[in-house]
N, C-alpha and C positions, 0 to 999 in steps of 0.2 A: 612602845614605839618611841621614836627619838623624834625631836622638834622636826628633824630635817625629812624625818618619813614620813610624818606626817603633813609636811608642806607639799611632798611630792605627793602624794596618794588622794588629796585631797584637791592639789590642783589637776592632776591626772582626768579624775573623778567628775570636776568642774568644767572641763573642756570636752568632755564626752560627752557631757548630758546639754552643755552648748550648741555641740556639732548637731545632737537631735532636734532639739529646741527649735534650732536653725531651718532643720530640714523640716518639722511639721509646721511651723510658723506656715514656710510657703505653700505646705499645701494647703492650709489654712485659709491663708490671704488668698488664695487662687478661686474659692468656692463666693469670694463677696465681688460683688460688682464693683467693675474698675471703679474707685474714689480717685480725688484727683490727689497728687503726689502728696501735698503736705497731709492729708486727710490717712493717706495711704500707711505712714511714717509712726502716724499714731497711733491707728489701729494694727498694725506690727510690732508697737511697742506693748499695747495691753496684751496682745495673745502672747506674748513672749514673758510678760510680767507672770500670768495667768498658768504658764506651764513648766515654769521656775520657780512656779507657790508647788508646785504636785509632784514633780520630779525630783523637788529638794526635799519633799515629806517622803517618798519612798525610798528616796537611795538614805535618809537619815531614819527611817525605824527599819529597810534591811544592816544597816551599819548596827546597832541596838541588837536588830537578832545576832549577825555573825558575831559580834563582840560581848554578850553581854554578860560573860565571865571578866571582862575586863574592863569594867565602868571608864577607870580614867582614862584607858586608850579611847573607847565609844564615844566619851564625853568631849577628848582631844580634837578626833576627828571632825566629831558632828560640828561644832563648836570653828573651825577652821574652813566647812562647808559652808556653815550658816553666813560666814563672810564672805565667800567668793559668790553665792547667788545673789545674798541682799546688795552688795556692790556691782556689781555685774547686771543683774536687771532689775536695781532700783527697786528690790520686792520692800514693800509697805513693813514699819516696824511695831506695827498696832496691832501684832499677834494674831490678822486675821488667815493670815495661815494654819492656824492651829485647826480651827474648824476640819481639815482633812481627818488630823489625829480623833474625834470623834466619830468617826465614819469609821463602819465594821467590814464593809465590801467594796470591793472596784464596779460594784454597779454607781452604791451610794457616791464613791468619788464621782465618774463621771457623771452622774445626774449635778452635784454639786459644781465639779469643773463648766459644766451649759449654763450651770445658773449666774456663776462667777462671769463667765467670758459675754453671756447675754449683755451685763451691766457693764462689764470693761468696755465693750464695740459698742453700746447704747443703743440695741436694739436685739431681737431675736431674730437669727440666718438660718431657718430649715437646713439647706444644702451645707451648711457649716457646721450645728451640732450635729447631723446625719457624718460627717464627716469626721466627726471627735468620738461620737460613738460605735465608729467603726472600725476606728484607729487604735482605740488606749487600751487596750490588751496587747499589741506588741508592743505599745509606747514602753510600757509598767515591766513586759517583760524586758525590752530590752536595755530600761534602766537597772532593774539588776541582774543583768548579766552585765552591766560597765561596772555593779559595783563589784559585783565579783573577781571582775579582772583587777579592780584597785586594790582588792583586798591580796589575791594570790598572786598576781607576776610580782615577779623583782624590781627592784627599786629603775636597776637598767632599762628594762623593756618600758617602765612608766616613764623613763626620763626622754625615753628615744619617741614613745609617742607625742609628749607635749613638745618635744622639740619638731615633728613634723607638723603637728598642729599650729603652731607658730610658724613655719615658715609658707602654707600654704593657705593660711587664713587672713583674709584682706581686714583691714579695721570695719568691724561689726558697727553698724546704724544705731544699734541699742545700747 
C-alpha cells in the first residue's frame, strides 16, 4: 500500500469505529443516573476511552489476520490506526491495552471491558454492564465488518465516506 492508502483506509477505519463509539457511548450514558453536566462529560469521556482500548484491539488483530502475508502493509496500517485512536480518545500510553491481546474469547473481553469501565466510571452500574454484555457481540461484529470495508472498497468509496463523515459530524466533546 502507498503512504496515501494508507492514510485513507486508516482514517476511513478511525471514523467508523468513532461513528460506533459515538453511538454506544450514549446508550451507555443513558443506563447511569442523570450526573450533573460537568460530572456527565467525564464519565462519557472514560466510556469512550474505554471502547477505543477494545475496538482499536479488534479492528488491529482483524487487520494482522487479513494482512498477515503482508507484515509491512499490517505493520503500516496498524501503526497509522494506533495514532488516530490514541489522539482521538486520548487512550493511555502505558500499554494497558495490551491486556485485550491476552484474552482468548469475547466472553473474556467483555468481562475484562466491565472491569475496565467499572474503574473508569468509579463504581459498578448493573443496568450499564447488563448493558455492555448485551451489546458487544454486534459491537465486535460490526467493527469488523468496518474493517472489512476498509480493507475491500476503493480508495473513492473510502474517500466519499470520510468526506460525508466530515460534513455531517459536529465537533465531538471528547
Amino acid at each position: 500500500m502507498t503512504s496515501e492508502e494508507i492514510r485513507v483506509r486508516s482514517v476511513y477505519l478511525f471514523l467508523a469505529c468513532s461513528a460506533l463509539i459515538d453511538q454506544c457511548r450514549e446508550r451507555l450514558v443513558a443506563t447511569l443516573p442523570a450526573p450533573p453536566r460537568s460530572a456527565r462529560v467525564m464519565l462519557e469521556k472514560a466510556i469512550a476511552r474505554e471502547l477505543g482500548l477494545l475496538f482499536r484491539y479488534w479492528a488491529t488483530r482483524r487487520i494482522w489476520e487479513r494482512l498477515g502475508g503482508n507484515e509491512a502493509d499490517a505493520t503500516q496500517l496498524n501503526l497509522a490506526l494506533l495514532r488516530l485512536f490514541t489522539n482521538g480518545f486520548n487512550l493511555p500510553r502505558d500499554g494497558s491495552g495490551l491486556r485485550y491481546a491476552q484474552l482468548s474469547t469475547l466472553a473474556e473481553e467483555a468481562r475484562e471491558l466491565s472491569h475496565r469501565m467499572s474503574g473508569a466510571i468509579g463504581m459498578e452500574h448493573p443496568p450499564l454492564l447488563a448493558e455492555m454484555q448485551g451489546s458487544i457481540l454486534a459491537w465486535h461484529e460490526t467493527v469488523l465488518r468496518h474493517v472489512t470495508e476498509m480493507m475491500m472498497r476503493p480508495l473513492e468509496q473510502l474517500t466519499a465516506g470520510i468526506k460525508g463523515w466530515a460534513q455531517r459530524a459536529p465537533a465531538s466533546p471528547i
